[in-house]
C-alpha positions in Angstrom: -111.4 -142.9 -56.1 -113.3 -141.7 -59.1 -111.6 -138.7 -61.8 -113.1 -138.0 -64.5 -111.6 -139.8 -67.6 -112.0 -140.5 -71.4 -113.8 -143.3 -72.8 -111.5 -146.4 -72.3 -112.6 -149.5 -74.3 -112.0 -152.8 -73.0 -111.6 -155.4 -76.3 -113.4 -158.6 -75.5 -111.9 -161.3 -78.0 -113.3 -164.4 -76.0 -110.0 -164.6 -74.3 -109.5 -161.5 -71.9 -109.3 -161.8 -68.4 -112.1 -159.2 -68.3 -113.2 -159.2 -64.8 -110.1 -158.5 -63.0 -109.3 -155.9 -65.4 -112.6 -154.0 -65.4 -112.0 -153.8 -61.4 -109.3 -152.4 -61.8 -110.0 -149.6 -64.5 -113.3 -148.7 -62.0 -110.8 -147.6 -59.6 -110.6 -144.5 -61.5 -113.6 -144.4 -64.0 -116.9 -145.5 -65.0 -116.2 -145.2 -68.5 -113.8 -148.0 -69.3 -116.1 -150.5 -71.2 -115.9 -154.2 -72.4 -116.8 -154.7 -76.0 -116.5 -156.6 -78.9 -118.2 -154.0 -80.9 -116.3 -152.1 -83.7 -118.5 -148.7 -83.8 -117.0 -148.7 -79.5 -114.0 -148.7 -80.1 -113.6 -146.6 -83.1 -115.4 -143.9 -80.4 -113.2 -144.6 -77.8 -110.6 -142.3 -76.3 -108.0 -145.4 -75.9 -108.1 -148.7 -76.1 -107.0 -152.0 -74.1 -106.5 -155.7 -75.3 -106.2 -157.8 -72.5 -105.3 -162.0 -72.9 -104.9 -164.9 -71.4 -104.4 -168.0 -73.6 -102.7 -169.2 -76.7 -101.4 -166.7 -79.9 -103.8 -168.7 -82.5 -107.3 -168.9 -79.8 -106.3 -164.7 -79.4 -105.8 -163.8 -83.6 -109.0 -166.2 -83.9 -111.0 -164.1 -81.7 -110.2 -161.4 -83.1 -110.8 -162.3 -86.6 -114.3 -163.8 -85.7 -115.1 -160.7 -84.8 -113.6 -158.5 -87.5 -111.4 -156.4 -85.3 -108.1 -157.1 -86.8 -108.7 -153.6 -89.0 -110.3 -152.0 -86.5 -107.4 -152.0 -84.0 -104.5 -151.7 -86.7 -106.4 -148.2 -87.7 -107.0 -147.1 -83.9 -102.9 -147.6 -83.7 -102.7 -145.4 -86.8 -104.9 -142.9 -85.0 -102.6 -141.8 -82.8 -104.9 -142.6 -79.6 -103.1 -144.9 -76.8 -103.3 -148.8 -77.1 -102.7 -151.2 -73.8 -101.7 -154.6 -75.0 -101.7 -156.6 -71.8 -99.8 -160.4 -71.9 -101.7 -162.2 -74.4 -102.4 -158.6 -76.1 -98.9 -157.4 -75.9 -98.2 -160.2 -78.1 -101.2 -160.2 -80.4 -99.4 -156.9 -81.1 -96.5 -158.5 -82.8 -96.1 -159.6 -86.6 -95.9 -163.6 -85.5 -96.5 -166.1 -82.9 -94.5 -169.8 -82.4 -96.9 -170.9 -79.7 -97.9 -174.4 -81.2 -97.4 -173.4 -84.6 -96.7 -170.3 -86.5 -99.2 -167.4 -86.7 -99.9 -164.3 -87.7 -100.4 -161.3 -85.4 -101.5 -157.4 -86.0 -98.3 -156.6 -87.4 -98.7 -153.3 -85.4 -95.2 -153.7 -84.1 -92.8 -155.8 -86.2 -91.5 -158.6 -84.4 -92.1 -162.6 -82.8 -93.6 -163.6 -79.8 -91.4 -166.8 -79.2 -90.4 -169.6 -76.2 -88.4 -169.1 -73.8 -84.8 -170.6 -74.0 -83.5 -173.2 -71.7 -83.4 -171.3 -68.5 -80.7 -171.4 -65.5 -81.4 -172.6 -61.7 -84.1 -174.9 -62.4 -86.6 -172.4 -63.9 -90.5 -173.8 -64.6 -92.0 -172.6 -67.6 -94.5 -171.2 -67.4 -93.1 -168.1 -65.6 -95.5 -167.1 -62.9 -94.9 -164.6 -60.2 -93.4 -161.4 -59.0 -90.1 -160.2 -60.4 -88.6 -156.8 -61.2 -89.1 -154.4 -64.2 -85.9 -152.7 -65.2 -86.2 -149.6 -66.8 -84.1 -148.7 -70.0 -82.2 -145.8 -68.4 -81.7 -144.1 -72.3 -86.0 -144.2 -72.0 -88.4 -141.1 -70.6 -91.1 -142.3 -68.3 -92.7 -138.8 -68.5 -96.3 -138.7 -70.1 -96.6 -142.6 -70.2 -98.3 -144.9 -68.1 -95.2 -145.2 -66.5 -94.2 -141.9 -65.5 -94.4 -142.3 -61.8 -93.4 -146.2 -61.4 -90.0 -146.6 -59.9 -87.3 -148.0 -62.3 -87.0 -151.6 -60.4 -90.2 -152.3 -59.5 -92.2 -155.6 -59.0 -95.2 -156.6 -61.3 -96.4 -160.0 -61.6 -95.9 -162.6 -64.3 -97.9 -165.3 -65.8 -96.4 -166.5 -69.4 -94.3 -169.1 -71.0 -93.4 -166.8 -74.7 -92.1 -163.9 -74.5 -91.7 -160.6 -76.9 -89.1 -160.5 -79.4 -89.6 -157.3 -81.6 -87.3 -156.2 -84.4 -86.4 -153.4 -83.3 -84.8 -153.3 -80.0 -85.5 -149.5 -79.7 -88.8 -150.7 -78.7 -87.7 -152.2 -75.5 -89.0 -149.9 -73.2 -88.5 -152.5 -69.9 -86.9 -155.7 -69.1 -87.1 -158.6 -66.7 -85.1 -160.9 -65.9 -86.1 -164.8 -65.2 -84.1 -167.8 -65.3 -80.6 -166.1 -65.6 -82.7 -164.9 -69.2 -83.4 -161.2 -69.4 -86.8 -160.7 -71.8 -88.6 -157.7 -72.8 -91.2 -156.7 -70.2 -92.5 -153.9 -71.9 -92.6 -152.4 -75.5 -93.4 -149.1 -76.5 -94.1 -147.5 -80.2 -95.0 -144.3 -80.2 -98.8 -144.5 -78.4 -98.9 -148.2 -78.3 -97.4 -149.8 -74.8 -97.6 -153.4 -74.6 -96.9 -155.2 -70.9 -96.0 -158.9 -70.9 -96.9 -159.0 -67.3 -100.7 -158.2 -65.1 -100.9 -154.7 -63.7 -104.8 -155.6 -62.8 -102.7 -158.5 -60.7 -99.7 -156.4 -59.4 -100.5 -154.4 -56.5 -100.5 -151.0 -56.3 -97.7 -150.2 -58.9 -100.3 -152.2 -61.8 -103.0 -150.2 -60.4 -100.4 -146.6 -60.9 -99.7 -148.0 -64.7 -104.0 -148.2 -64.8 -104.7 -144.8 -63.5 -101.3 -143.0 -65.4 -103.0 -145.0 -69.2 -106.3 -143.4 -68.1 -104.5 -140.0 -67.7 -102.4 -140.0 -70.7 -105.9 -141.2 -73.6 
C-alpha cells in the first residue's frame, strides 16, 4: 500500500541497518530516502536515525560526516525525529558502552549496561517481549496512537536508556525481572530501543503512524 507522504529522510551514519528499514518505510511511501547529505535532511519533512552497533562507531559516524548540528537543529525545528536502537541512544547526552562518550545531548540522559539480571538472563537481550504503556501518557497523534498498550516488538541490545528526566518515559519493558525504558518521548523526538522494521505488523503500524504524523 502506497499514501501519499512527506519527505522522510533516512540518516546513513555508516552504522544503520538501512535495508531492512527502507523496506519497511516503502510500505507506505516512495519518499523516505537514505542519506548522509546535510542539504536532505534539512529539506526533509522528518527524520530517522536508525543503528546497530556501538555508542562511540555511531557519534563517529556522525561526526565524520558533520551531522551532529544538523540533527540537533532539525530537533529544534519542531519536525518529528525517529531514533531507532542505536539512534534512540545517540539521542542521549552520554554513552558507557566501552568507555564514556558523548552523544547529541538532544535529550539529557545516559545510555548505560544493563544490571545483573534475574532467571539466568543473556546479555545481549534479543527477542520479543512486551511494551507497557505509561497509562498517565496520550498515544493520540504519535506514532503510537493505534498500538495496543501491551504489545510485542522485538529486541536486540545489551545498554539501555536512562534519561534524566523520567517524564520522558513514554514505554517500558521488562527483561530479566529488570524493567527499562522502551521508548522515550520529548516533544517531536520518539526514540525506540527496540526494531519496528523487525516487529511484525505492530513495527510496521509505528512506521506508517511516524509517516502520518511528519
Amino acid at each position: 500500500m502506497t499514501m501519499k507522504s512527506p519527505k522522510i529522510a533516512v540518516v546513513d551514519y555508516g552504522v544503520g541497518n538501512l535495508y531492512s528499514i527502507q523496506k519497511a518505510f516503502d510500505k507506505f511511501t516512495t519518499k523516505a530516502i537514505i542519506t548522509e547529505e546535510a542539504k536532505e535532511i534539512e529539506s526533509s519533512d522528518a527524520l530517522v536515525l536508525p543503528g546497530v552497533g556501538s555508542f562511540e562507531a555511531g557519534m563517529n559516524g556522525l561526526c565524520i560526516r558533520n551531522l551532529e548540528t544538523t540533527i540537533k537543529q532539525f530537533a529544534e525545528s519542531g519536525k518529528p525525529i525517529l531514533g531507532i536502537c542505536l539512534g534512540a541512544q545517540l539521542l542521549l547526552s552520554k554513552g558507557f558502552e566501552f568507555g564514556e562518550f558523548s552523544g547529541l545531548n538532544i535529550i539529557p540522559g545516559r545510555v548505560i549496561k544493563f544490571p545483573k539480571l534475574a532467571d539466568n538472563a543473556k546479555i545481549p537481550h534479543i527477542g520479543w517481549n512486551r511494551l507497557s504503556f505509561k497509562t498517565s501518557v496520550s498515544k493520540n497523534d504519535t506514532p503510537f496512537r493505534s498500538i495496543d498498550r501491551e504489545a510485542d516488538v522485538y529486541f536486540v541490545h545489551s545498554y539501555i536508556l536512562e534519561p534524566d528526566d523520567k517524564k520522558v518515559i513514554f514505554a517500558t519493558t521488562e527483561y530479566g525481572g529488570h524493567e527499562f525504558c522502551a521508548i522515550i518521548k520529548k516533544n517531536n523526538i520518539y526514540g525506540c530501543q527496540f526494531h519496528p522494521e523487525k516487529s511484525g505488523p505492530v513495527g510496521l503500524k509505528i512506521i506508517e503512524n511516524f509517516i502520518k504524523i511528519a
